[in-house]
C-alpha positions in Angstrom: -1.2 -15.0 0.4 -1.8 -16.4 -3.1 -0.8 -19.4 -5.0 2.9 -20.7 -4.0 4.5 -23.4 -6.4 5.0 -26.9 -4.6 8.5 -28.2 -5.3 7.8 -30.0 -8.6 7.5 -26.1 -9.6 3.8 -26.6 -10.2 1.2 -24.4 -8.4 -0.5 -25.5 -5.6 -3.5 -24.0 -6.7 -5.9 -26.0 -9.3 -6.6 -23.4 -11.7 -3.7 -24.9 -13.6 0.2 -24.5 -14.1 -0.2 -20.8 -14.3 3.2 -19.3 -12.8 1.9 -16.6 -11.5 -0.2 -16.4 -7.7 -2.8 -13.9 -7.3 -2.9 -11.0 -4.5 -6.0 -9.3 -4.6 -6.0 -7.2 -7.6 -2.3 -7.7 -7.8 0.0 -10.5 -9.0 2.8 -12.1 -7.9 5.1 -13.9 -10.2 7.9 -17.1 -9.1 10.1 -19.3 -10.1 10.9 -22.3 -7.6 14.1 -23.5 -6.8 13.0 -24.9 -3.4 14.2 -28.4 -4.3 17.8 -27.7 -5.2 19.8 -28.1 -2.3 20.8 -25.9 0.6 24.0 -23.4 -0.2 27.1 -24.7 1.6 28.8 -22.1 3.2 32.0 -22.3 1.3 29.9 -21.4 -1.9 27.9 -18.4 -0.1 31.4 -16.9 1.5 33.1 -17.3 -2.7 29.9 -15.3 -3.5 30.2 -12.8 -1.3 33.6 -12.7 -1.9 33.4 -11.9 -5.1 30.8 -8.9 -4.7 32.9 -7.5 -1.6 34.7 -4.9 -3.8 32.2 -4.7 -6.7 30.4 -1.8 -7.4 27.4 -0.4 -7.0 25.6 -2.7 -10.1 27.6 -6.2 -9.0 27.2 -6.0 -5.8 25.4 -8.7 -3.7 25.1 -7.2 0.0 24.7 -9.4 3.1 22.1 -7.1 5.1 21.1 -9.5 8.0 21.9 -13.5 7.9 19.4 -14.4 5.7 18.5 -10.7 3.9 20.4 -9.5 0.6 20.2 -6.5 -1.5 21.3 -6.1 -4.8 20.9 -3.9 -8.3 19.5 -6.8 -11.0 22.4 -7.5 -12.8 23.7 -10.0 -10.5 20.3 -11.6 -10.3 20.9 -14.6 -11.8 20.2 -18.5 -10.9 24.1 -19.7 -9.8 24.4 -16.5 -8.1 21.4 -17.5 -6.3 21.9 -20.6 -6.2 25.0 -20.2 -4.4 23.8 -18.0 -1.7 21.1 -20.3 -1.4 18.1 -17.4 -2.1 14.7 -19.0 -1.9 12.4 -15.7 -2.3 13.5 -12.7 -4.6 11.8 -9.3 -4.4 11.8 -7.7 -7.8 10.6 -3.9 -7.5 11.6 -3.1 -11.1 9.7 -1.6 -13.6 10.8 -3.6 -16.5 8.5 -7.2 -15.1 5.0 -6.7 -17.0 3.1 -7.2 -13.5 3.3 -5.1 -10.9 6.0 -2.8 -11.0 7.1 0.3 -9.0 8.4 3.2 -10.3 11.7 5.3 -8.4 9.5 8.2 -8.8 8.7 10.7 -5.2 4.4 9.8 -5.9 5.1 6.2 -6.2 2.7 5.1 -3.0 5.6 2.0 -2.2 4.0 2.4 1.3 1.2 0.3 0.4 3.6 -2.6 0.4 5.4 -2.2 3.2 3.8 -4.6 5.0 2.5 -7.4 2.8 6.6 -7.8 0.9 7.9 -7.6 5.3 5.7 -10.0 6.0 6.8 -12.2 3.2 10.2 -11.7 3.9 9.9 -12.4 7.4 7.9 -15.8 6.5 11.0 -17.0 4.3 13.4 -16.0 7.1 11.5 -17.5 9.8 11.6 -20.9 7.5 15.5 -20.4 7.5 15.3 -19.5 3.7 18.0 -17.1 2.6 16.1 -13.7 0.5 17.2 -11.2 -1.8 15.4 -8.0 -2.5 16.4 -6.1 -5.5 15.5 -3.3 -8.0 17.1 -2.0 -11.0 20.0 -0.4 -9.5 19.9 -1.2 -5.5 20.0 2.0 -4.3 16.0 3.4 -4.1 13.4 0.8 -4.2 14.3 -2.4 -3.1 16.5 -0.5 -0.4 13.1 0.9 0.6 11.4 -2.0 1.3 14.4 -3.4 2.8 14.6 -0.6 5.5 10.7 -1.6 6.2 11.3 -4.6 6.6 14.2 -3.9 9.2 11.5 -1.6 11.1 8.9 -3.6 11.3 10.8 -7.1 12.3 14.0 -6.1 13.8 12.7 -3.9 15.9 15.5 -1.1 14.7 14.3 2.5 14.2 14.7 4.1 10.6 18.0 6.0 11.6 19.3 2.3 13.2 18.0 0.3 10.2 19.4 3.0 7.4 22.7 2.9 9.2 23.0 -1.0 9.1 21.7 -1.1 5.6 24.5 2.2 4.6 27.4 -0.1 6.0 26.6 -2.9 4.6 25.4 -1.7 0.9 26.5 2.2 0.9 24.8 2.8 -2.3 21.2 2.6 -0.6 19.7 5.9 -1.4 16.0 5.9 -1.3 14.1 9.0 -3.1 12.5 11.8 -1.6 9.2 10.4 -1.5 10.4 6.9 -0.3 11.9 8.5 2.5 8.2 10.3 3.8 6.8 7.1 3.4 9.5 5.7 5.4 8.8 8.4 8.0 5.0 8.3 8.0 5.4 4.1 9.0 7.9 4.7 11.7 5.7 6.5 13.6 2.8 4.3 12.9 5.2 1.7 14.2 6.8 3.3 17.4 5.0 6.2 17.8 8.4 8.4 17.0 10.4 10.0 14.1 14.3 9.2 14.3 14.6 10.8 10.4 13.2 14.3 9.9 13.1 15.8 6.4 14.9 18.9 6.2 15.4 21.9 3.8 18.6 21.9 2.1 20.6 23.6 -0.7 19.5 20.9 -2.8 15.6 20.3 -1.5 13.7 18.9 1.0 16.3 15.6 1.9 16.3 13.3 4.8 18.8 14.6 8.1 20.5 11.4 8.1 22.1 13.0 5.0 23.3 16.5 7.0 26.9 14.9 7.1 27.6 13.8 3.6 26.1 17.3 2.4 28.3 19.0 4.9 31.3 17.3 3.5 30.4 18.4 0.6 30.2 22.2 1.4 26.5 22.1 0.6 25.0 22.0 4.2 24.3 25.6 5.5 23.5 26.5 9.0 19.8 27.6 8.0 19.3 24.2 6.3 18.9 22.3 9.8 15.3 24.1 10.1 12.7 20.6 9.9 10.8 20.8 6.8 7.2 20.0 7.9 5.8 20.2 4.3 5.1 16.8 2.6 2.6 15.1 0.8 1.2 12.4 2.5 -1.0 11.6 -0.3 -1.0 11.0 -4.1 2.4 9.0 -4.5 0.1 7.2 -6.5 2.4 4.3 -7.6 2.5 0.3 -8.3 4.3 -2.3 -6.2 6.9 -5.3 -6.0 7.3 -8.2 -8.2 7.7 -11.6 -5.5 9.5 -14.1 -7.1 9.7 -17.6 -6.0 13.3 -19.2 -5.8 
C-alpha cells in the first residue's frame, strides 16, 4: 500500500526518512502517533461530550465504534489523541499532495476503494479513524458513506441515514452523489438513491422530504432523472495521514 512509519515515526521503507509513502502516481502523507497510548474511555466520552452540541465546524461525530467525521478545525493532536485516532483521512484541498476538490467533476470514485480499504485495515486492527474535509459535509462524508457500503454491508439509503443521524451536516455534492450511485450498484447490483429533478436541479431522493418541508418539492419533481455524467469528474483524491 506504500511506505507506513514504524513507531519510532521513521519509514519503514529505506529510501530514507521521507514522511511521505508512495501510491502509484499518488502520495500519501502521515504522521504517527501509534506509540502513544490507547484513549481511555473517560477521555473519548469528555471528547465527545464536548462536540455533542457543537456545530457544524466543531463537531467530532461518532459514525460507527471506531469511524469519525469531522470538518478540519477540530483536527488537532489532543483531540486526537483523546479519541485515540490512529489513521486520519484528509480530503482537503489546502494539503500540497493529493487533494480533492467539492466540485460535481471531481472523479472521488476513483478512491472509493483504496481510502475503504484502508479504513477497514485500521478498524480491523482495533485502531480508532477519523475522516475529514474542510467543512464535513461533502467529501470526507463521501468517502465515509463508501466505506459504509462496501464493509458494512448497508445500502446507500441505510448508510446516508446512519451517517445523517449521527453528523446531520453530511451533504455530499451532486456529482458525489452519482458516483455514490454508480458503486452501489456495482456493489449490490441495486440503486436505493435515485437522482431526481427538482425545483432546485437534479438532487438525490433521499432529499424529497427536507425539500418538501421546505415548500420546494413539487409533485412533477418525483419523475427519476436518468441524465448524468458518468464520465469526466475529472478530479484528485484524499490525503492519508498516519496518527
Amino acid at each position: 500500500y506504500g511506505r507506513f512509519p514504524t513507531n519510532n515515526g521513521t519509514s519503514s521503507s529505506s529510501s530514507g526518512s521521507s514522511r511521505f509513502g508512495t501510491l502509484g502516481s499518488r502520495n500519501i502523507g502521515y504522521n504517527d502517533l501509534s506509540s502513544n497510548s490507547s484513549a481511555s474511555s473517560s477521555s473519548v466520552t469528555a471528547a465527545l461530550d464536548a462536540s455533542a452540541s457543537a456545530g457544524i465546524f466543531t463537531q467530532v461525530a461518532q459514525i460507527t465504534d471506531h469511524l469519525y467525521l469531522c470538518s478540519a478545525h477540530p483536527v488537532r493532536d489532543a483531540r486526537l489523541r483523546a479519541l485515540g485516532i490512529k489513521l486520519v483521512v484528509n480530503a482537503t484541498i489546502d494539503v500540497p499532495l493529493v487533494p480533492v476538490d467539492d466540485t460535481p467533476y471531481a472523479r472521488i470514485s476513483n478512491y472509493f476503494d483504496i481510502v475503504a480499504d484502508r479504513i477497514n485495515g485500521e478498524i480491523r486492527r482495533g485502531n480508532n479513524v477519523l475522516v475529514h474535509c474542510m467543512a464535513g459535509v461533502s467529501r470526507s462524508a463521501t468517502l465515509v458513506l463508501a466505506y459504509l457500503m462496501k464493509y458494512r454491508n448497508l445500502n446507500l439509503r441505510q448508510a446516508h441515514d446512519l451517517c445523517k443521524q449521527r453528523r446531520p451536516y453530511i451533504r455530499p455534492n451532486v456529482g458525489f452523489w452519482r458516483q455514490l450511485c454508480d458503486y452501489e450498484e456495482r456493489l449490490f447490483g441495486i440503486r436505493s438513491v435515485r437522482m431526481v429533478t427538482s425545483p432546485v436541479g437534479l438532487v438525490p431522493d433521499v432529499y424529497k422530504d427536507e425539500l418538501q418541508s421546505s415548500g420546494l418539492w413539487m409533485p412533477s419533481a418525483s419523475t427519476a432523472a436518468t441524465a448524468g455524467t458518468r464520465n469526466g469528474y475529472g478530479g484528485r483524491t484524499s490525503l492519508l495521514s498516519r496518527y
